[in-house]
C-alpha positions as CSV (number, residue, x, y, z in Angstrom):
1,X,-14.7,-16.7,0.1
2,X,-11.1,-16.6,-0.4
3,X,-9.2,-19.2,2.5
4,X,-5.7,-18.2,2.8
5,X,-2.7,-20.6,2.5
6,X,-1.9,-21.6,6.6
7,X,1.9,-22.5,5.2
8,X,2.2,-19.1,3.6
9,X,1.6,-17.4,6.6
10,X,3.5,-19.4,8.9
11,X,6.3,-18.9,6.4
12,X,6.5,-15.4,7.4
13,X,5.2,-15.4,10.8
14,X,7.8,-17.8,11.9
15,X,10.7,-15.0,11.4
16,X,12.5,-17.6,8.1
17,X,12.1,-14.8,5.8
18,X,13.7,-12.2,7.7
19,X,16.1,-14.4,9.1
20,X,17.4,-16.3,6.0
21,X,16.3,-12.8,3.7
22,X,15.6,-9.6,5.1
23,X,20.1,-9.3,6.0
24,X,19.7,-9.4,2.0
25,X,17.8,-5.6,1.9
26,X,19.8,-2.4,3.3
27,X,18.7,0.6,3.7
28,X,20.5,1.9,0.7
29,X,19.5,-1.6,-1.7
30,X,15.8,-0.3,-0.3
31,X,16.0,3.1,-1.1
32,X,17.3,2.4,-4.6
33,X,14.6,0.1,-5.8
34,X,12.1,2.8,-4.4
35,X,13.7,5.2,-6.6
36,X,13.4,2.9,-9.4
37,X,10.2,2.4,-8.7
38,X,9.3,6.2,-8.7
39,X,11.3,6.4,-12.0
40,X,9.4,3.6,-14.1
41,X,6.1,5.1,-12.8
42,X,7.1,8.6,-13.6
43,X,5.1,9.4,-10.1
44,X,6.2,12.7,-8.8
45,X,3.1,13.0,-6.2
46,X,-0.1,11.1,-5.4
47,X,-1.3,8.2,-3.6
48,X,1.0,4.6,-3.3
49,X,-1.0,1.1,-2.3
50,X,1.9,-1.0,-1.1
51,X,0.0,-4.9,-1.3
52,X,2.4,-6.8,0.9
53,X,4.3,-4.3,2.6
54,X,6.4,-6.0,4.9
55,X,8.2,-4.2,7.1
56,X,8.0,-1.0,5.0
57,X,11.2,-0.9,3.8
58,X,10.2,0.8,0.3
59,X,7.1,2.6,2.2
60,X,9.3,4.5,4.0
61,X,11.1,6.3,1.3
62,X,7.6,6.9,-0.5
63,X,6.5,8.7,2.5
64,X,9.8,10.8,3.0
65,X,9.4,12.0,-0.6
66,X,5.9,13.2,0.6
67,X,3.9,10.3,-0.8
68,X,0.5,9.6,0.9
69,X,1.3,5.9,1.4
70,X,-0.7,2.8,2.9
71,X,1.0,-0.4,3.3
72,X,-1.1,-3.5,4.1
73,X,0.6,-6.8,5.3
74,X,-1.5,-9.7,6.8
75,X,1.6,-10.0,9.1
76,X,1.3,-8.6,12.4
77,X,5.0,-8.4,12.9
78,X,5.7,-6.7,9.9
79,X,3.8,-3.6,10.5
80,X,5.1,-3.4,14.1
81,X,8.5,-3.0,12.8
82,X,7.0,0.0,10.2
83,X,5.6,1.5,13.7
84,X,8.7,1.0,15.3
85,X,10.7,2.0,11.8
86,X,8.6,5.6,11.7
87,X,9.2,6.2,15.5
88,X,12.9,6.4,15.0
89,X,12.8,8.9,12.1
């Protein structure tokens, strides 16, 4: 059975990585790497796994490009913000 890191989570629980990071990604900066991302795969349609989603900021620009996404982050906090993120759009 796989035990996961406590310090790891609280790492990203406790709001440092978004605080001292997440001011770091824009919208824009996001939607760029996406489109890299799309590029170096040479995906034009299908599924996307994102493993360690965060708050969707890469996710979101899958979706809009009619991707079938699922994002999966052990973060509770993180995927209320892609709830909150998707409500808005």
């Amino acid at each position: 059975m796989m035990t996961q890191n406590p310090n790891l989570k609280e790492f990203f629980e406790d709001g440092f990585y978004e605080d001292h990071w997440g001011w770091k990604f824009t919208e824009e900066s996001s939607q760029k790497q996406a489109e890299q991302i799309l590029l170096l795969l040479e995906a034009k349609s299908g599924d996307i796994l994102d493993w360690c989603g965060g708050w969707g900021r890469h996710s979101i620009y899958f979706a809009e490009k009619g991707f079938k996404v699922t994002l999966l982050d052990f973060i509770e906090r993180y995927l209320e913000k892609v709830k909150k993120s998707l409500g808005r759009r």
